[in-house]
N, C-alpha and C positions, 0 to 999 in steps of 0.2 A: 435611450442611452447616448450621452455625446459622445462625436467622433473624432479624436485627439491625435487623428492620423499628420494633419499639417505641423505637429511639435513632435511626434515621438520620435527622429533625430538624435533629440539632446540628450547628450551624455550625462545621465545624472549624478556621475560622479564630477562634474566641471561646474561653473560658474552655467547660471541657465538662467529658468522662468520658472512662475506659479501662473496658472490663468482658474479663473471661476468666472462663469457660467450663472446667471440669476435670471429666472422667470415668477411673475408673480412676487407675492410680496415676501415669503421666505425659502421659496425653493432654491437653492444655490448648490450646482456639483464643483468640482474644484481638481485640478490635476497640478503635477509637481515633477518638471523636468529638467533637475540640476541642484546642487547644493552652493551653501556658503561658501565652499571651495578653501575654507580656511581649514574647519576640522572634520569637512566631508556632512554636516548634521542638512538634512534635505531641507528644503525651501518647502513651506507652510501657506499657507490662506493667514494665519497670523504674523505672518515674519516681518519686515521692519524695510521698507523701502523710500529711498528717493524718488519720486517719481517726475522730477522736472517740470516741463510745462503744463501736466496736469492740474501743477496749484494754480494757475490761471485763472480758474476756474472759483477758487476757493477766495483769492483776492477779490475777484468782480463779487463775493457774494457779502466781502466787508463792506465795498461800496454800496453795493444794494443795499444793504444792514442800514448804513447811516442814511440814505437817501430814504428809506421808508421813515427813519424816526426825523426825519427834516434836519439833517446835521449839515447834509449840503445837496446841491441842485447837479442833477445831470450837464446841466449848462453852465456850470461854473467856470471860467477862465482857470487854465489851471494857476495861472501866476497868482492866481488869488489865495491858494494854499501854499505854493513855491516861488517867493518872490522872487526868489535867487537865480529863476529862470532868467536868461534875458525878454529885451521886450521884443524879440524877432517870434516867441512864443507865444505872445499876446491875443493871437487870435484861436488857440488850441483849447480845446475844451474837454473836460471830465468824459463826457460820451464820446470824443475821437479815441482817445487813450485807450478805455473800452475797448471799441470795434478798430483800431490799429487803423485809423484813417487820421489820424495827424500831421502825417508828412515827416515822421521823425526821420534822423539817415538812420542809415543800417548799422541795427545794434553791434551785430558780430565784429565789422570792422571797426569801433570807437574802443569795445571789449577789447581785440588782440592790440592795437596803439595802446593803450595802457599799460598790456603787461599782463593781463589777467587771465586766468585760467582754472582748472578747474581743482587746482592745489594751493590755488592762494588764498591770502589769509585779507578780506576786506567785505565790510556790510554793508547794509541798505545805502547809508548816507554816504561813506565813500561813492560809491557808485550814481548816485542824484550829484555830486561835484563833480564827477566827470563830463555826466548829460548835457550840466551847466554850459561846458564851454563848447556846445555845438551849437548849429542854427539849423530849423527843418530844411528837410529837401524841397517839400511843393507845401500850397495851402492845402491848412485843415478841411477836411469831408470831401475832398476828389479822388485820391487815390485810396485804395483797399491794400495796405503791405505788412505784413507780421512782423512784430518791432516787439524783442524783447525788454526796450526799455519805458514802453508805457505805461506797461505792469509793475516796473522798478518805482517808478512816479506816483503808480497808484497806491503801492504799500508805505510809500511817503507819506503823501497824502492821508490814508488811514491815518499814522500817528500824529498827522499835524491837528486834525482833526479830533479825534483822539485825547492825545495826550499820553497814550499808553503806549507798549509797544507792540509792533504789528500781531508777533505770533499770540500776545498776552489776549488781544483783544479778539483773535481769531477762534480763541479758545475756548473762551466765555458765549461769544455773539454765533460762532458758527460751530464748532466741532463738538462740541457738546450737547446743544439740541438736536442733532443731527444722529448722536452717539456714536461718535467718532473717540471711544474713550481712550484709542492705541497711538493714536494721532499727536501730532505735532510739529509746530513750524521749527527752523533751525535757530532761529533766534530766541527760542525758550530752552530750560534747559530738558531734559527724557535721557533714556534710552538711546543708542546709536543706530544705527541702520544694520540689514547687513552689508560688507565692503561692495563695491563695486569693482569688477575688472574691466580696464581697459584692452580691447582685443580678446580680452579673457585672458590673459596672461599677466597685464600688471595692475597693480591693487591701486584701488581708488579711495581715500578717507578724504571726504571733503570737509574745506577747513573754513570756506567762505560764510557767511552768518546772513549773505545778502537775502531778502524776500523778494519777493511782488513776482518777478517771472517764473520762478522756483520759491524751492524752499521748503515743502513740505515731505515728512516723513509720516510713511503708511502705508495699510496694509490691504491686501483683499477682500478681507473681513469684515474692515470696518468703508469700504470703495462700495461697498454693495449695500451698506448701512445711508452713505449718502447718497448710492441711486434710488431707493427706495423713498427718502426722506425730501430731498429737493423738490420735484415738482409739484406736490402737493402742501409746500410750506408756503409761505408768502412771500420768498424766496423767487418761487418757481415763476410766476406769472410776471416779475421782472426780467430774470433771467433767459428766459425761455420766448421770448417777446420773440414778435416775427424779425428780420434783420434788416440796418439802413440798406436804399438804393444810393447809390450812387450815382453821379450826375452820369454815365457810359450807361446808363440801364443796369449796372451788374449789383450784386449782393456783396454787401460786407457779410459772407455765410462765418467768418470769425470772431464773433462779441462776445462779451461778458463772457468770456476764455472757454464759448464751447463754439463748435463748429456744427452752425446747421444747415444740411444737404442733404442729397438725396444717396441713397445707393440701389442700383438696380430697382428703383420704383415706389423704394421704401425712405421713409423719413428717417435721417437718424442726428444725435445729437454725440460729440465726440470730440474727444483732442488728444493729442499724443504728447509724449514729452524724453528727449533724447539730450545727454550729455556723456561725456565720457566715463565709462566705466555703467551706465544705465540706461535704458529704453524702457517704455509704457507706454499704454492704450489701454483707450476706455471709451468703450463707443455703447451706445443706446440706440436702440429701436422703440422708440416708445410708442406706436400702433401695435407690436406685436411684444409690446410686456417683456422686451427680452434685451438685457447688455452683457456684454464680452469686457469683462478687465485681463488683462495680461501685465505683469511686471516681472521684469528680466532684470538682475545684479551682473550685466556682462553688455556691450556692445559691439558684440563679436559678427551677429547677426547682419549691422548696418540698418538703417532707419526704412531702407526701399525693402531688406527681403525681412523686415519683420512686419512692414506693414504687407506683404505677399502671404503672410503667415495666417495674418489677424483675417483678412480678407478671404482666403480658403477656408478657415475655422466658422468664419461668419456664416459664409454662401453654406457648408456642409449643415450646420443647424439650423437655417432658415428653409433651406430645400425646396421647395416647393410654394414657399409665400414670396420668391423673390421673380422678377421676370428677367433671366438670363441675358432679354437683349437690350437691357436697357443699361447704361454707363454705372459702373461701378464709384465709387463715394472721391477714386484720384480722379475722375472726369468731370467732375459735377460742381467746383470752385466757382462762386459766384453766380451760379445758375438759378434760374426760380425756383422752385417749388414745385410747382405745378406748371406742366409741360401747355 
């Protein structure tokens, strides 16, 4: 029986969480601590969420998509797809983007100098005009820095590539053999999410249509469909690839929008994704057949005590396969593998 003592807290009459629980290929339990908050109707394993920088993950998997059918080369210059880059870009390539070793500056601060946030109204392409008028910080493949705006480039890319538009082509190439049939990016049209609360008090409808770092709405149901289905697709043996070194010795442990580290001794594969009004986690263990999804409509929580949350829930159902003295998964950033 899982032990859902690290969330039973939440008020379920409030803006909360759904988590499930998957071992094996259809075993999945599922808890539900908090409603829509609009007309009180509880949060589901089917219900309708943004999950932020989870889509990451779903991006890197259009690239892998085209890079297996030879549409384009891991080593491509990105200017080759984004001419409109300047040439200070020129040396930035498809696999830095990828694993966030580009050197781009820091997404957050180009994002608030705009003006943008998480009620405004602008897409992928506005957001690739902005990129435009920066120059990297350092050269491409030295530093390892999480840059939301690689992944904006890379859903660029998709369409240029393409032809079509990111969420259409996602659709077809990824959510669907996957059986992701509740799924969808914000740039096609579905279903809505449920609202999100900012602090848990003020409502969140997001209005932006941008991809590549975000963008994707979904649900528990069909998050346990594409853990199952990923590694064993042709997908998986791209994706899942061991991680660049970098020239310091350390691991780019964040490529192709998953995070591979260790926790407490065990391998795991994971990414989180937080904006206002929402937080998620989705981490794998895949020596022990076993992932934790969590998606929260509130970010009442803060990003450190929900990942405190994910992390006690973790430890409680791994119990005895984990070694307590070994660094848990926030200690383990760039670290080997093997000790």
């Amino acid at each position: 029986m899982t032990d859902w003592s690290p969330l039973d807290d939440v008020d379920p009459s409030a803006p909360g969480l759904v988590v499930g629980v998957t071992s094996g290929e259809s075993e999945v339990s599922w808890a539900s601590f908090g409603s829509d908050s609009v007309d009180g109707v509880p949060l589901l394993p089917s219900s309708l969420f943004y999950v932020a920088s989870i889509a990451k993950q779903f991006t890197a998997a259009a690239i892998a998509t085209l890079y297996l059918h030879d549409v384009l080369d891991l080593d491509d210059p990105v200017r080759r797809w984004l001419p409109e880059l300047p040439e200070s870009w020129g040396g930035i390539e498809v696999q830095h983007l990828l694993a966030h070793t580009g050197g781009l500056r820091d997404a957050g601060a180009v994002d608030v100098a705009a003006g943008w946030g998480v009620d405004s109204r602008f897409t992928t392409w506005d957001r690739v005009g902005i990129i435009a008028t920066t120059t990297p910080d350092s050269p491409p493949g030295v530093v390892h820095r999480y840059n939301n705006h690689g992944y904006v480039l890379l859903a660029a890319i998709v369409e240029r590539a393409t032809g079509t538009r990111f969420g259409e082509f996602l659709e077809h190439a990824v959510l669907a053999p996957a059986g992701m049939t509740s799924s969808r990016f914000i740039d096609t049209d579905g279903p809505s999410p449920v609202s999100g609360w900012s602090g848990g008090t003020r409502r969140i409808d997001i209005q932006f249509t941008c991809c590549g770092d975000g963008g994707l709405l979904t649900t528990i149901d069909d998050l346990t469909r594409w853990n199952h289905w990923l590694p064993g697709s042709t997908l998986g043996p791209v994706m899942l690839t061991a991680r660049p070194v970098l020239p310091d010795g350390s691991l780019a442990h964040d490529a192709w929008g998953i995070s591979i580290r260790q926790h407490r001794g065990l391998r795991i594969e994971s990414h989180g994704g937080s904006i206002d009004g929402y937080t998620a986690s989705f981490v794998r263990f895949p020596t022990e057949d076993l992932a934790i999804i969590v998606l929260a409509n509130t970010d009442q929580f803060g990003v450190s005590n929900f990942g405190d949350r994910v992390e006690e829930l973790m430890d409680s159902l791994l119990r005895n396969r984990i070694d307590r003295s070994r660094p848990p998964w926030t200690r383990t950033h760039g670290k080997p593998l093997v000790d």
